[in-house]
N, C-alpha and C positions, 0 to 999 in steps of 0.2 A: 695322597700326597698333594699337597698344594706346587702354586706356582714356584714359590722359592723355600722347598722344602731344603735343597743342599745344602745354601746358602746356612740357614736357618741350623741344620743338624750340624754343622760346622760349629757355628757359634754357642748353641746350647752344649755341647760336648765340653769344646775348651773354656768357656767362659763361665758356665754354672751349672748345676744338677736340671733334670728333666722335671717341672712339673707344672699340672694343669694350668692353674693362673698364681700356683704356689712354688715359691721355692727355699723356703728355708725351712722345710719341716727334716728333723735330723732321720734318713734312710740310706740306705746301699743306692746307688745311682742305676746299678744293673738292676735292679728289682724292686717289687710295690711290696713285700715285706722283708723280715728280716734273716730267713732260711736260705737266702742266694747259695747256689753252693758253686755256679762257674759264671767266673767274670768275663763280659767277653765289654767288645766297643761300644754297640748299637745300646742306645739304653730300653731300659722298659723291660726286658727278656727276664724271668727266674726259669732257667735250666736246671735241670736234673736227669741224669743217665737213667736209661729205662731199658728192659729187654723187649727185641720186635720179636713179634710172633707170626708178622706176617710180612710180603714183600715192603720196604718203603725206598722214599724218595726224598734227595737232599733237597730243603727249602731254599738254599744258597747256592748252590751248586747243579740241580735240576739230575745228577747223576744215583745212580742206585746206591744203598748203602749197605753194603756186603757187610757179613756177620750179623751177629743178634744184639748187640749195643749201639743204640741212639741216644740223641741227647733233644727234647722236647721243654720248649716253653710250656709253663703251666699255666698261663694265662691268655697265650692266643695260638698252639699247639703248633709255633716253630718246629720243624723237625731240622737236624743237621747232625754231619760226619763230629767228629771230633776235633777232626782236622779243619773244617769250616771254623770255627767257635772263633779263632780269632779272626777273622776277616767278615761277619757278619757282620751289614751293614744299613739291614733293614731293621726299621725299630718296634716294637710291639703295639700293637693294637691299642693299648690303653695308655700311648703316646702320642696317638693322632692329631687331638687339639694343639701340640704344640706346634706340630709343624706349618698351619693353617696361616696365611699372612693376610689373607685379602679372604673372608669367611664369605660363601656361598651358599645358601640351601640347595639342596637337592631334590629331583624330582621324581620319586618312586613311580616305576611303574610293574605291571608285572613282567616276573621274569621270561625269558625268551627260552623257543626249545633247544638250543647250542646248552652244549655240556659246560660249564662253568664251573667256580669255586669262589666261597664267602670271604671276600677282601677283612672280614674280623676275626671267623674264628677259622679261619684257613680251610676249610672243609668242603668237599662238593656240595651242590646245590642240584638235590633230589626233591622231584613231584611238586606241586603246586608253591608252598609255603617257603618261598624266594621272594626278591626282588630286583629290580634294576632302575638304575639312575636313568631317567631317559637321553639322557644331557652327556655324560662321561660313563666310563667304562668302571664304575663301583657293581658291583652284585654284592649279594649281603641273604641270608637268610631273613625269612621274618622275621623272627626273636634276636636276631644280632642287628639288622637295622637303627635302631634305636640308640644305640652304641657306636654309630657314626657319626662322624661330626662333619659339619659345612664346609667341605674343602671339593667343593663340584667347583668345575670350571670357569673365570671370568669370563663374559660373553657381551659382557657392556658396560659402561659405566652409568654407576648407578649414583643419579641426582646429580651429586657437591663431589667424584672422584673424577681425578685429575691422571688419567695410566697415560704415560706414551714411554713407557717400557716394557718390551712384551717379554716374558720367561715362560718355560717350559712347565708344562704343569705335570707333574710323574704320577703316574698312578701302576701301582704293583700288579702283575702276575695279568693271568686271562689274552693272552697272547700268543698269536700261531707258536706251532711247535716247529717248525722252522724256521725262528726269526732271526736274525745274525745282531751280536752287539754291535753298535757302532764305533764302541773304543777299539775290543779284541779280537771283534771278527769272527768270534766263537757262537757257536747256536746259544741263545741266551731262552727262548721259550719252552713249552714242554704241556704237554697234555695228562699229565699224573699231579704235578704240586703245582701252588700258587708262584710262581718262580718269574722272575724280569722285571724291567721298567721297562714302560710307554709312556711319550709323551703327546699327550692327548690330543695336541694341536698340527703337531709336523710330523706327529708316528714314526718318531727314533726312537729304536728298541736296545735298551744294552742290559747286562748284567745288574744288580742289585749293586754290586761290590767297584763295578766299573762307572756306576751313572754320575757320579761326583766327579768323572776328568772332563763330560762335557762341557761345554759353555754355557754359561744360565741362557741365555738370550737366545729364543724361540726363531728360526726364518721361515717358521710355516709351511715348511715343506714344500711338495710339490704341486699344491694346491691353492700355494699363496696368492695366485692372480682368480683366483676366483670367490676366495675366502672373503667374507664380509668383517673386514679387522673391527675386534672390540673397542677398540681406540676411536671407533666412527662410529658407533653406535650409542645413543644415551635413552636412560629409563629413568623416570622419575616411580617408585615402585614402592615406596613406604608402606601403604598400607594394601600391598597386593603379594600376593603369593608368587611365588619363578613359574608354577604351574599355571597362572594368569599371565604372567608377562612372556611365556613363550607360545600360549596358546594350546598347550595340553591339556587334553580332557584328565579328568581324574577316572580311570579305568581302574584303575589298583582295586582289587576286591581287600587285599590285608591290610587289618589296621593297624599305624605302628601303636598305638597306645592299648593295646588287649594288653591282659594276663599275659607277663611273660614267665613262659617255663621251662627252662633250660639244662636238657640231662647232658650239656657238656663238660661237668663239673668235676667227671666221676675219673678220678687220677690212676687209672692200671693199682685200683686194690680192691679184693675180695669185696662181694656186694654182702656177704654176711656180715663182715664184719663195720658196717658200714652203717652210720644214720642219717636222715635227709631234714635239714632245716629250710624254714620258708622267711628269705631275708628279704626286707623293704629296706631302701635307703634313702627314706626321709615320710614326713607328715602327706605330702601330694604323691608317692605310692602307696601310700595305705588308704585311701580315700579313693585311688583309682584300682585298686588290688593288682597295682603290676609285683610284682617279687620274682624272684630268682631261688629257685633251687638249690640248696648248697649240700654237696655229700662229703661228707667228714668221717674219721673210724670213729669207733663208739668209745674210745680212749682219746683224749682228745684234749689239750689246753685251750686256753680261753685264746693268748697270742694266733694258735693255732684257726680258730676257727673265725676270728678277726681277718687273719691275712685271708684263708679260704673266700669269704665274702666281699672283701675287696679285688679279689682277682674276678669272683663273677660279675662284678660292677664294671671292672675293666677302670679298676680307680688306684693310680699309679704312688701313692700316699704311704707314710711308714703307718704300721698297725697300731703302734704305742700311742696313736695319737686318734686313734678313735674305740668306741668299745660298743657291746653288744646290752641291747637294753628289751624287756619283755614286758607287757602292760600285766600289771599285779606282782611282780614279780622283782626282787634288786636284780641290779645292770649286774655281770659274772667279774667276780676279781682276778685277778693274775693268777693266784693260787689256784683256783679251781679249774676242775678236770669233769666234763661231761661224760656221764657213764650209764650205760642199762643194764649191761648184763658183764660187769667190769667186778674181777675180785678187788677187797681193802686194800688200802697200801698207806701204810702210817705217816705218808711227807704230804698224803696231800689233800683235798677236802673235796668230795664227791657230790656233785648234782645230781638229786635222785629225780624222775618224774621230770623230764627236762622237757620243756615246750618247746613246739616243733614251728612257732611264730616267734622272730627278732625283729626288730627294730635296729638300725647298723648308726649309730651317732655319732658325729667329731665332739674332741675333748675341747672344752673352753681354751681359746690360748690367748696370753697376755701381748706378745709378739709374734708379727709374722712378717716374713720377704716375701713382699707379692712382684709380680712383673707385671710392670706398666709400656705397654707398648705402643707404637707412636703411630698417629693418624698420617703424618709424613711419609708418603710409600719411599721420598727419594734420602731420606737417612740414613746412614752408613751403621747403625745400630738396630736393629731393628725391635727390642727391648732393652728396657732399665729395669734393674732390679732397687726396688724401698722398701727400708725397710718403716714398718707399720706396727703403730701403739694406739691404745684405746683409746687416749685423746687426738689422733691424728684425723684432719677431716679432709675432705676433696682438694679445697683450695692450697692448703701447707704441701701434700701429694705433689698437686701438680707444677706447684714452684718449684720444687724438687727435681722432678722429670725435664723440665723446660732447664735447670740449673745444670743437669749431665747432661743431657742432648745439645749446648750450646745451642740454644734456640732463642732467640731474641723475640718478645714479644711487650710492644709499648704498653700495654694494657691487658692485665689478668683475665679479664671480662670476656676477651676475645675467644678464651680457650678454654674446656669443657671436657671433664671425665666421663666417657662413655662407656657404659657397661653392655658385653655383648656374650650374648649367649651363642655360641656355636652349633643348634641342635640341627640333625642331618634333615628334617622335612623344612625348617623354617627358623632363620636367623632375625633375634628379638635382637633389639637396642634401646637401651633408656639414656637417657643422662642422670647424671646425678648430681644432686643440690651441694652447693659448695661448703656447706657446715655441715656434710652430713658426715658421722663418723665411718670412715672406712671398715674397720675391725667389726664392727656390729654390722656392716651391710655384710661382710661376707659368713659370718654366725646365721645370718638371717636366711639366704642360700644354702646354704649348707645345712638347715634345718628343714627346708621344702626338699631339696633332692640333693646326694652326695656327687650322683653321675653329673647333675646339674650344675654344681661348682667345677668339675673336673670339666668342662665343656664350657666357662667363664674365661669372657677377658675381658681386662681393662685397657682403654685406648684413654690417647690424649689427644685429643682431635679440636683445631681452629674452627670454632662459628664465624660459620660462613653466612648470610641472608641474601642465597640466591633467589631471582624469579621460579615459583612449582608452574611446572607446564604439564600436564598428563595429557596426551592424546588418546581420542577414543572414536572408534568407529560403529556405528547405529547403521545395522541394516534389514531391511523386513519392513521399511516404509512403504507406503503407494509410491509408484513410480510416477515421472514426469510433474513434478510439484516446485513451485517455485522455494527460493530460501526465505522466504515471511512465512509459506504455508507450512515448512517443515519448522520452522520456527514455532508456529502454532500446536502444533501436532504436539512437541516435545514439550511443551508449558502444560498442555492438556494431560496428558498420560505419564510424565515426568517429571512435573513441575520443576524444572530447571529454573536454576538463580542466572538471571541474565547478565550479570553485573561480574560474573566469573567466567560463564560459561559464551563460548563464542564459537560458531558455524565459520570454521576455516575450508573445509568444500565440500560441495551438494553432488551428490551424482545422482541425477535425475533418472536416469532411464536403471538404473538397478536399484533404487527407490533406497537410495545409503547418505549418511551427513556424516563428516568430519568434524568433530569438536575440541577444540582447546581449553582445560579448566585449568583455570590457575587457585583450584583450591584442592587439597587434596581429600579430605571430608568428604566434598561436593562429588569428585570424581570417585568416589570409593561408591556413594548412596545411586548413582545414575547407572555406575558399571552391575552392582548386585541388584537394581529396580530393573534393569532393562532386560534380567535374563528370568522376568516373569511377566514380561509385558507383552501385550498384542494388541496390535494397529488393525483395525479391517480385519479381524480373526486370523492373522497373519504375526508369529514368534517373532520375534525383534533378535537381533543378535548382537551381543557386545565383543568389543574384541580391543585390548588394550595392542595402541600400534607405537613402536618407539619412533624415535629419531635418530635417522641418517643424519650423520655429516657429512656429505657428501666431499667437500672441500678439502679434508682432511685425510683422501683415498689418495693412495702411490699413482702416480702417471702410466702404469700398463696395466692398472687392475681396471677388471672386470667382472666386479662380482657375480655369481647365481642364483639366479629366485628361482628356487626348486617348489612344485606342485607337488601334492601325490594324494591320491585317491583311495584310501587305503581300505573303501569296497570294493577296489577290481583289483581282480586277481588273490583271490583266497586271504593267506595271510601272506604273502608277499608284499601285498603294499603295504602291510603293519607296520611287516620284518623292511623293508624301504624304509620307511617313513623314519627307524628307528634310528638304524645306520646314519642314512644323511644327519641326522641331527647331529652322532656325535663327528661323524667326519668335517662336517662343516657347522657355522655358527646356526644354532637353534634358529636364530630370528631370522635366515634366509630360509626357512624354511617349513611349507605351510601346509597344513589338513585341508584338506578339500571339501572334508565335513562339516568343517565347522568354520564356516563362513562364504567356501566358496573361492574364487582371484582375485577379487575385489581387494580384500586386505595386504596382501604382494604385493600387487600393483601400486597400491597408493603408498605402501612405503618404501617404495623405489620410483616414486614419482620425480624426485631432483636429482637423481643418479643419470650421468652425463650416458654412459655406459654399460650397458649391463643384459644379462644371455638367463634366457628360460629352460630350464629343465621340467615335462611333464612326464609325470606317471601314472597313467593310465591308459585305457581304450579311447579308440578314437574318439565317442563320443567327452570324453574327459577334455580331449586334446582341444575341441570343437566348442566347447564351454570358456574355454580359455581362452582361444581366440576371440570368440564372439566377446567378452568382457573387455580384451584388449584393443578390438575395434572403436567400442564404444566410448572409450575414454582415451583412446590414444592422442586428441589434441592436448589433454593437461599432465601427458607424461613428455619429459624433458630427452627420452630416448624412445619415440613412440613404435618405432620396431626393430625391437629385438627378436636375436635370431632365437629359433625354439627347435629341441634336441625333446626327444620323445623316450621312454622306457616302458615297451608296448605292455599291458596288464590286460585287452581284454581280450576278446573270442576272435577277432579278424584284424586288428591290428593291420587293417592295409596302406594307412597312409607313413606307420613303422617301416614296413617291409618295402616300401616307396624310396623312405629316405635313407635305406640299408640300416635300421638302428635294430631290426632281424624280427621274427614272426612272433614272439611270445618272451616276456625275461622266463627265464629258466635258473634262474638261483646264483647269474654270473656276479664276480665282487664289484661291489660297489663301487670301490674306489676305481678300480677299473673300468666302470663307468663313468665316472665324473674324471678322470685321464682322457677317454677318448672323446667328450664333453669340448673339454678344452683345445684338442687338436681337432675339432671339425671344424669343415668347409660351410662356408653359408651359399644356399643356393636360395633363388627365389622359388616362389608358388604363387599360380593364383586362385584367387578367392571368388564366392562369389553370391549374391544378393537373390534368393526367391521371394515376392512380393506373389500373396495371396488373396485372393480376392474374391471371397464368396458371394454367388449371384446365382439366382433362380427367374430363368427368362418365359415368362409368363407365354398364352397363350396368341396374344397379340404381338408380340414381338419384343415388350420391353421387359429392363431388367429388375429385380423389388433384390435389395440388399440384406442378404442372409445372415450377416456378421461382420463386425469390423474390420476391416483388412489389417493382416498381418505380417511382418517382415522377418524372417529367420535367412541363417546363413550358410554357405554349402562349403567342405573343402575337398570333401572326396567324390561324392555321385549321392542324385538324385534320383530315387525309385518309384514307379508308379504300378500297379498290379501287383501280380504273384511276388514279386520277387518283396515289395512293400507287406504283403497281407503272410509272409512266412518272417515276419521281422517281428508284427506284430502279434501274430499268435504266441512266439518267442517272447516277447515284451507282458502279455497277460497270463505265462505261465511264471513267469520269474516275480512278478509281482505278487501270486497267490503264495507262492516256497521261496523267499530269496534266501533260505538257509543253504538251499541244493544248489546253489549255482553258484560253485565256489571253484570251479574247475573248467578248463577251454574241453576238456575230452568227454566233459559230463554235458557242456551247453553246444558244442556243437552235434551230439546225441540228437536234446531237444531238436534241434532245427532238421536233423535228418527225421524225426518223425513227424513234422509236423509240413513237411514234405511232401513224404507216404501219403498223409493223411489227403495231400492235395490231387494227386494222379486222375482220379478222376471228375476232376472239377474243368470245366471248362467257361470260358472266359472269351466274349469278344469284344478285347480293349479298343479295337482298332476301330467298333462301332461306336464308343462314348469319347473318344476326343479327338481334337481338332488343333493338329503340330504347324506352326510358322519358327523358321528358322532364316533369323537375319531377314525377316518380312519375307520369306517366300515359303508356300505351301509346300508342307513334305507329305506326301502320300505312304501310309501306313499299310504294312500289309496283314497278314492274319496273324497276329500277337497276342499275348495274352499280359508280358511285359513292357512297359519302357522304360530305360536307364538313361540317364545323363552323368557321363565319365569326367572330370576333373583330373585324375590320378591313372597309372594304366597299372592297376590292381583293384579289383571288385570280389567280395564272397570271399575273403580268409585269400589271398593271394591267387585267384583267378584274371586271366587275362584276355577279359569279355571282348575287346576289339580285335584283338588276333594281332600277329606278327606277321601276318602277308602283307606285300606290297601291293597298293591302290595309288594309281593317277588319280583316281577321282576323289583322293581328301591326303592332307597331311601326314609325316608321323607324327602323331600322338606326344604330348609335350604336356608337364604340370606348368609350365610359365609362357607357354603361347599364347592366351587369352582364350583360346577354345574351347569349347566343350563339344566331347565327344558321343553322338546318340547313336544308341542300340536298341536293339527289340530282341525279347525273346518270345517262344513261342511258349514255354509250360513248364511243367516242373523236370520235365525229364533232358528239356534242352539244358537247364540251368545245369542240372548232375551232370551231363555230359562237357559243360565247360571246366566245370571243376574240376574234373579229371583230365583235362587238357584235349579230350577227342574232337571238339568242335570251340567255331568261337561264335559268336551273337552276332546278328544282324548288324551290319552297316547304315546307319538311315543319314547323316550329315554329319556336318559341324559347323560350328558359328560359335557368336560371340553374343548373342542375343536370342530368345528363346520365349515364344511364348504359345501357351497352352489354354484351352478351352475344354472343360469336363462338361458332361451333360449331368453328369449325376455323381452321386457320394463314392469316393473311390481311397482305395488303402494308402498311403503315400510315406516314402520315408528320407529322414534327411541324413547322412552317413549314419545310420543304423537304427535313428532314432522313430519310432513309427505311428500314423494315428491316422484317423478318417478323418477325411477334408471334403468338405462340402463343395455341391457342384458350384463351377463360375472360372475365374481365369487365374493362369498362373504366369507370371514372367521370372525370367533368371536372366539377372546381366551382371556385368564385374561389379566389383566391389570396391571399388577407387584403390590403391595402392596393392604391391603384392605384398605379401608376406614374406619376411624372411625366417630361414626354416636352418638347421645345422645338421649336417648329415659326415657324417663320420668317414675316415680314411677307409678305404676296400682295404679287410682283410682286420679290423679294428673290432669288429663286432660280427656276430654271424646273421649274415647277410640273408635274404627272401628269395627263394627261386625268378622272382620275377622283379627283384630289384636293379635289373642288368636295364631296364629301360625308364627308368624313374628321375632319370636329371639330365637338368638339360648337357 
């Protein structure tokens, strides 16, 4: 269902017959041929009573259907009572294109493991050979995929579209079976049949038969103050895929354009008596061998086996007007009757040796009523029906359309018939030349593919000659480069047209440009050159970034730039990653993989306003910050608060800010609810400045590597507790298939523990502790930590909860850091288990360290040998702001009870 599918089925009903971009081919309105045998409202449906043999389930009604009489669509296997028939309100599968107002492509991806059913041919969606819209809530088998049309969600406006009216977008069935309608109040979902409307944006759930009393006009639900409205968003996207302009890898292993082979053809009659034909519908599927299986009896008229092959086209058209044609062979007349093993019968003329290859053709027509529908979203018409002759051309057309629509335009020249194909992976648009004949353009289509016309429309759309702006982000440069060098860089290995192409912002320290093309050729050859190019043996990444409007957001929103890492945490961050999308707008929300923060950040760089949602382990959490440190002078809201969705193995700066120890499969939306009612507290940050030195014999020091600056938000580890992070870190590197579980990786760390027992260590002999410039005296350790957070090791509470005159409590926003020493592997087990807590040694706000020699060290998790010389930690100018949810909103960390201030 599209946005103003109601709206839409309203007016097609009272106003004219249902058909693709056709409507005056003479058929039954209930049915695509001419056997209807029950009239009901919804069009597109041929019903016929059939005996169940097995339990079923009303498609209207979601109730059981007691007795052995149903009544099934044969062409997208509606079930329902008898007593539904008149109040069915949902329309047939091979009506979909009609209801489409604002055409979308969609974004396959594979199907998820939740038990679902094929929004075409009604049927569950079993074992691999599924799909799903990453965007909106479509599932579709493979083989039915193809047979959807672009009616996925608006999410932006794209180019020269003008929305500031938001409607409901309905999309059928695959909804909790608990869901209550909003009109009747009755449970309207069901886990047996394809049964409800959802509306995709504000998730009000009613009945099929009830969703026509709502209101078109969408309020967004409960989610609206954080929702990135489409209305604020613009794409200039012509020559780029939805899969490009949301930032979605192409994962999908199935492709829509295979062989299609479809045994759902086969109508509750004997397979004996039964023949199977192989139908193409048009010249580009016999060139790509896609067909369709058609099973018919082996008595059988031509009308007959006409309608049969339009019902598997899902091509809603009367039979009489197309026919069956075989290469060597005459097209089948009226008269004749397909037969194998069929006795004589004197009325009628029998095809012996009948090829099991058709060819599916429309008849020449001299006139047709095609529907010409209007580029104006704000028209009270939303189609004209013209009628169309073999001398009619674009320009007589569109004076016509502009003549009923009351449409005043000074100049012809202004306005333009646009032809749009509605296919479910990718929506094509041509214009068409003003003397071209209409009647022969549509011969023309309908000679390449029949589905392909049934998936056509014709728009009357204003030329417009807006400025093309595409934005594009370039990252995978050398870092810290001026904009003439990156300037050069990109003439070198890009040859970019400077004359289009313009560096709107450089970000030096993550080695990324921001560019402006105002051509769209030019941005199409840069965006597909840059994702084979490497700088310094280092992948470039392209990443198509839209435009915020910022200006044009409601005064209490606050949109969400959601993260998510969808390597931590198994498939959970996938199954994440998937969700947000369709709960909120696509473009608030970003793979971690495939770019990284950089791209979020910079397109909420002029958002007055606006809240982080991360999903991952801390070290994800730690990535993100570091990015937003580093450019927060050219963001217009440089800190926003950030709200965590723990994914990985210790999750302690999660269980800190009570967002709880690990997600465990809680709902999402339920998530991004308590998202919105959290508290912001602060945090501090903080700065380790590394300084590798080897202090010669004579006293001076010879420079072992560049000094480097990384950043802390939870603790700083030096020994054992570092050198069990990284044995962790070269075991997951060798297998990162195995490490797809907290219960499997915190294993690893328990054995690589063990393996430490008898290793001994005297750290307290290779370094030299000043805290706040005064000498701390070490005693026999084998660890030392430096605490930011009072959670360490998966929610251990290294400092203790005893009371000391001699230091603070423990606070993430005092400016302190807290130091501990442990003595070995077995002190560490014993904290974990809560029996002991670590060594006391200070606190300060300044911290600096002196190694004699190469030691393990790690920065909230992440771990690596660091060569001897000095290390200092001090604040990091500004705290963080952090969102930490109401107590009792999310399940909380045994040791969250001390984590704010």
């Amino acid at each position: 269902m599209a946005d103003s599918a109601r709206a839409k089925q309203e007016n097609s009903i009272t106003e004219s017959p249902h058909a693709s971009p056709l409507s005056g081919r003479k058929r039954a309105q209930q049915s695509p041929g001419s056997r209807s045998r029950y009239s009901v409202s919804a069009p597109g449906h041929c019903f016929r009573k059939v005996t169940l043999t097995k339990p079923t389930f009303c498609h209207n009604c979601s109730d059981f259907i007691w007795g052995i009489i149903g009544f099934i669509c044969e062409v997208c296997n509606f079930m329902c009572h008898e007593k539904c028939l008149k109040t069915v309100r949902t329309v047939c599968s091979c009506m979909a294109p009609t209801l489409v107002r604002v055409p979308v492509a969609h974004c396959f991806g594979p199907a998820g493991p939740k038990k679902k059913f094929c929004c075409v041919c009604r049927k569950h969606l079993e074992g691999n050979a599924s799909v799903r819209c990453e965007v909106c809530e479509l599932h579709a088998h493979s083989d039915c995929a193809m047979f959807t049309c672009g009616d996925c969600r608006v999410c932006h406006q794209d180019g020269n579209q003008d929305i500031d009216k938001f409607l409901h977008h309905w999309r059928e069935g695959n909804i909790p079976p608990g869901s209550r309608c909003e009109v009747c109040r009755h449970t309207c979902g069901s886990s047996d049949v394809l049964v409800g409307m959802r509306c995709e944006w504000c998730g009000v759930t009613t009945h099929a038969a009830c969703y026509v009393a709502v209101s078109p006009e969408c309020a967004l639900g409960r989610l609206r103050n954080m929702l990135l409205p489409p209305m604020c968003v613009r794409v200039c996207s012509r020559n780029f895929s939805k899969m490009h302009c949301y930032r979605i890898s192409e994962r999908c292993q199935n492709e829509l354009g295979k062989p299609v082979v479809s045994w759902s053809r086969l109508f509750f009659l004997s397979t004996q008596r039964k023949q199977v034909l192989k139908v193409f519908d048009g010249d580009d599927a016999v060139k790509r061998n896609n067909f369709r299986l058609v099973s018919i009896p082996r008595l059988t008229k031509k009308e007959e086996v006409v309608e049969s092959a339009l019902r598997a086209f899902y091509i809603p058209d009367d039979p009489m007007d197309f026919e069956l044609q075989c290469n060597g062979q005459p097209c089948l007349r009226s008269e004749d009757i397909l037969n194998r093993n069929g006795s004589l019968n004197e009325k009628a003329v029998f095809k012996e040796n009948v090829s099991e290859v058709w060819l599916l053709r429309s008849k020449p027509q001299d006139t047709e009523v095609l529907k010409i529908y209007s580029g104006w979203l704000k028209v009270t018409a939303p189609f004209v029906l013209i009628s169309v002759s073999r001398n009619s051309t674009v320009d007589s057309v569109i004076k016509e359309v502009l003549s009923q629509l009351g449409r005043k335009v000074q100049r012809t020249q202004r306005v333009s018939n646009l032809r749009c194909l509605l296919s479910s992976h990718l929506v094509q648009r041509q214009v068409l030349t003003g003397q071209e004949l209409l009647l022969d353009k549509l011969q023309e289509i309908r000679k390449i593919s029949l589905r392909q016309m049934n998936q056509t429309r014709f728009y009357v759309v204003e030329s417009r000659n807006r400025a093309v702006q595409v934005n594009l982000l370039l990252e995978g440069l050398p870092v810290q480069q001026t904009k003439e060098e990156y300037v050069d860089l990109l003439q070198e290995h890009l040859a970019i047209k400077s004359h289009v192409v313009t560096i709107s912002h450089v970000y030096g320290s993550q080695g990324a440009v921001a560019l402006e093309i105002s051509c769209f050729s030019e941005a199409e050859r840069i965006y597909m050159l840059a994702k084979d190019t490497s700088v310094n043996n280092k992948q470039l990444v392209s990443l198509i970034i839209p435009e915020i409007m910022h200006k044009k957001f409601p005064k209490c929103g606050s949109p969400l730039l959601v993260f998510v890492n969808p390597k931590s945490g198994g498939l959970k961050g996938l199954e994440l990653l998937h969700s947000f999308r369709k709960l909120l707008n696509p473009h608030q929300v970003f793979d971690m993989s495939n770019g990284g923060p950089l791209p979020g950040l910079h397109m909420f760089r002029d958002v007055l306003h606006f809240r982080v949602l991360v999903c991952g382990g801390d070290g994800t959490v730690g990535w993100v910050l570091g990015v937003l440190e580093a450019i927060r002078h050219k963001l217009a809201c440089p800190e926003p608060p950030i709200g965590i969705v723990p994914l990985g193995t210790g999750n302690d700066l999660s269980r800190v800010l009570r967002w709880g120890a690990g997600y465990s499969g809680e709902d999402p939306h339920h998530i991004l609810l308590s998202v919105e009612e959290a508290e912001e507290v602060q945090m501090d940050r903080w700065t380790i400045l590394l300084d590798a030195q080897e202090i010669t014999e004579d006293g001076k020091e010879n420079c072992l590597e560049p000094p480097k600056i990384v950043q802390m938000n939870n603790y700083f580890g030096l020994g054992i507790d570092a050198e069990l992070s990284l044995d962790f870190h070269h075991a997951r590197e060798e297998e990162p298939g195995k490490f797809n579980s907290r219960f499997h990786n915190k294993g690893v760390y328990l054995k690589a523990g063990l393996q430490k027992l008898s290793h001994t260590r005297n750290l307290h002999r290779d370094l030299k502790l000043q805290v706040d410039k005064q000498d701390v005296e070490l005693p026999s350790i084998e660890g030392l930590i430096f605490l930011n957070i009072p959670s360490w090791g998966s929610g251990a509470d290294l400092w203790g909860s005893e009371g000391d005159s001699r230091f603070e409590k423990p606070r993430m926003d005092d400016g302190l850091l807290e130091v501990v020493g442990v003595t070995g592997v077995v002190h560490m087990g014993q904290v974990q288990s809560g029996m002991r807590s670590g060594i006391r040694l200070a606190q300060g706000n300044y911290v600096r360290i002196t190694a004699t020699k190469p030691l393990p060290v790690q920065v909230d998790g992440e771990p690596w040998i660091q060569a001897p010389g000095h290390m200092v930690i001090s604040a990091a100018g500004p705290k963080v702001s952090a969102s930490r949810p109401h107590a009792g909103a999310l399940p909380a960390s045994p040791s969250s009870s001390d984590g704010g201030p």
